[in-house]
N, C-alpha and C positions, 0 to 999 in steps of 0.2 A: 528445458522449457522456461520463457519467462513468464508470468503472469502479471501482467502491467495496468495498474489501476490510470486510468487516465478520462478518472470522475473533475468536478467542478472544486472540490475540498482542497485538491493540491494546488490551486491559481493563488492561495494562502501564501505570505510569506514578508517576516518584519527586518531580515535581514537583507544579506546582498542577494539572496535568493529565494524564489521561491520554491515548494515541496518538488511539485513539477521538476522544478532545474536539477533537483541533487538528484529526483530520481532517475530523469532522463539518465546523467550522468553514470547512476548505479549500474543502471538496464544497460547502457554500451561498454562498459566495464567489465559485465559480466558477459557479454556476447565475444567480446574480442580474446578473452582468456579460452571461452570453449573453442574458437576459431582456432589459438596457438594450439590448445590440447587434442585438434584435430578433431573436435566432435562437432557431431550437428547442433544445430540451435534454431528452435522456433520461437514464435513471442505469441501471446492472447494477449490482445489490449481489451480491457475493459472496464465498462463500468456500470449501468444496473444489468445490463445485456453484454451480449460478447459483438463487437465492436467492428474486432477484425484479427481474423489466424492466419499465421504464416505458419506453414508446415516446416518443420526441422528441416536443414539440407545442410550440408560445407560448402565451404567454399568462398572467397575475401567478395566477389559478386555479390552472394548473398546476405553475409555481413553488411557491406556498404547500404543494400535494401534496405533491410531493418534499421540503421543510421538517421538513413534519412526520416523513416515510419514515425522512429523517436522521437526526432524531432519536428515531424510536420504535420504530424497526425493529430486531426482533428473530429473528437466525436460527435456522433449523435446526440446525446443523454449526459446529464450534469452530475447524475446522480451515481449511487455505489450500492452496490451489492456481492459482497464475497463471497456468497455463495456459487453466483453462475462461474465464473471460472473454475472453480475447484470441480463442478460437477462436469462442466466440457472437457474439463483436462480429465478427469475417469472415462470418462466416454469417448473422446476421441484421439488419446494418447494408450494404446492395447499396451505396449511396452512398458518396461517399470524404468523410468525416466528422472533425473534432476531435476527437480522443477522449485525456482523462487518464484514466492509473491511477495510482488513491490507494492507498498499499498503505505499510507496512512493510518491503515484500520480504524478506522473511523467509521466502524456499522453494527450498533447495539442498539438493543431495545431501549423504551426508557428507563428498564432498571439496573442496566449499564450490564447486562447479562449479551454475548457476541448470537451475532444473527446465524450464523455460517458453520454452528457444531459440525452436523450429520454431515454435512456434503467434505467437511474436512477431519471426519474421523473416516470416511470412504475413500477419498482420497487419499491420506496416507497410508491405507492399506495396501495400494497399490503402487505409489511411485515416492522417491526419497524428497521429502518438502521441505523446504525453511522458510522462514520470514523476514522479510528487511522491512522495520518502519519506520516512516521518517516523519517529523515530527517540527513544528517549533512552538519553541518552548511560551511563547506569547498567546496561543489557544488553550492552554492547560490552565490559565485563571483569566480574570476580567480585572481590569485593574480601576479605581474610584475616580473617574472623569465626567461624574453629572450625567445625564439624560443625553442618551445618544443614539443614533436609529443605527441599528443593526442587521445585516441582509444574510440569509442564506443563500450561498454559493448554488449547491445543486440544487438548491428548489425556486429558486428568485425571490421566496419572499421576506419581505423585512418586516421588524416592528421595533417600536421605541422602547428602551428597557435604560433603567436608571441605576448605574450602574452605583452609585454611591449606596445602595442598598445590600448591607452587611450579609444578610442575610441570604438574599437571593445568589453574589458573588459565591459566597461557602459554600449553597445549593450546588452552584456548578462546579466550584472543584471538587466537590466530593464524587460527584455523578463519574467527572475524569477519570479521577482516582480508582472507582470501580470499574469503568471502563478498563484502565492498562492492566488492573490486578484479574480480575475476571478472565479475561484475553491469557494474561501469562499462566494463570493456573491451567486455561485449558489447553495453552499450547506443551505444557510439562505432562499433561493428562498423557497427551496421543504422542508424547517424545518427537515435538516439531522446533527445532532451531529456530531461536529467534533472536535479532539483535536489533535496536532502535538509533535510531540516527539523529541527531537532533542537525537543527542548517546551521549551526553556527561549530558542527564540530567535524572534525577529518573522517571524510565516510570511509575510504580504503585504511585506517583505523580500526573502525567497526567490520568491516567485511573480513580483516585479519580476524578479528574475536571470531566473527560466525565460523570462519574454516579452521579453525582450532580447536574447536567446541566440538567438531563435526566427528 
């Protein structure tokens, strides 16, 4: 199973690509290997709701479906929630199943503590999880270019923040910083693979790390 965040946060992107692109790219990557290993593969796109399920099935038909899904699917909702996936996948997946989440991970409180514990310490009770996140490295600080209006992606709204402000910049890397360290400790907690991707580095690179780990 994939679990496909396809929130407003991955439209991000300072290189030749954006989150979206390399994850697309992850997500059919990983469908066409189970397709060789002759296994089914379903996807859950979503993002603060579930979006849209394909149930598992074989077969290059069904493959080429989800291809196109990846790349033309367009949601409802901007926003991100990691927990509903994790909790549809315990409830609508009965088998103990592969399951990656493609995500950003980009949903913690504001004390940089992840939203999504309980539904993904239930979740790996039941089926084998890992994590791909992808990342660019340009949202992990602000960098000092004077007063400039800034928009949130999943929620539309912007406000002017001045970025030359010492102060408030550190604010927010420090906030990151407990965001990925918070996140990796608990994915060590529940023994959930996880490897981070950033856009500017070879994702089938990092996807070797994760199946070696594994």
């Amino acid at each position: 199973m994939l679990l496909v965040d396809v929130s407003e946060s991955l439209a991000f992107g300072t290189v030749s690509q954006t989150k979206r692109d390399m994850l697309t790219e992850i997500a059919a990557t990983l469908a066409f290997a189970a397709i060789q290993n002759n296994d089914k593969i379903g996807v859950i796109f979503f993002s603060d709701r579930i979006e849209k399920f394909i149930p598992p099935q074989k077969g290059r038909k069904h493959i080429l479906y989800i291809i196109r899904e990846l790349l033309g699917f367009v949601p409802e909702s901007g926003r991100t929630d990691v927990k509903v996936p994790l909790e549809f996948l315990t409830n609508a997946i009965k088998k103990k199943c592969t399951a990656f989440l493609l995500s950003d991970m980009i949903d913690a409180n504001p004390d940089g503590t992840p939203r999504y514990e309980e539904a993904l310490k239930v979740a790996v009770n039941r089926h084998d999880l890992s994590v791909i996140e992808v990342y660019d490295r340009r949202e992990r600080s602000i960098p000092d270019v004077g007063l400039v209006n800034i928009k949130d992606s999943e929620t539309g709204r912007d406000a002017w923040v001045d970025t030359s402000n010492k102060k408030m910049r550190l604010a927010y890397e420090e906030w990151f910083r407990n965001v990925e360290q918070t996140s990796t400790r608990l994915f060590m907690k529940y023994n959930v693979d996880k490897v981070s991707i950033a856009l500017d580095e070879d994702y089938v690179k990092g996807l070797m790390t994760l199946f070696k780990n594994r």
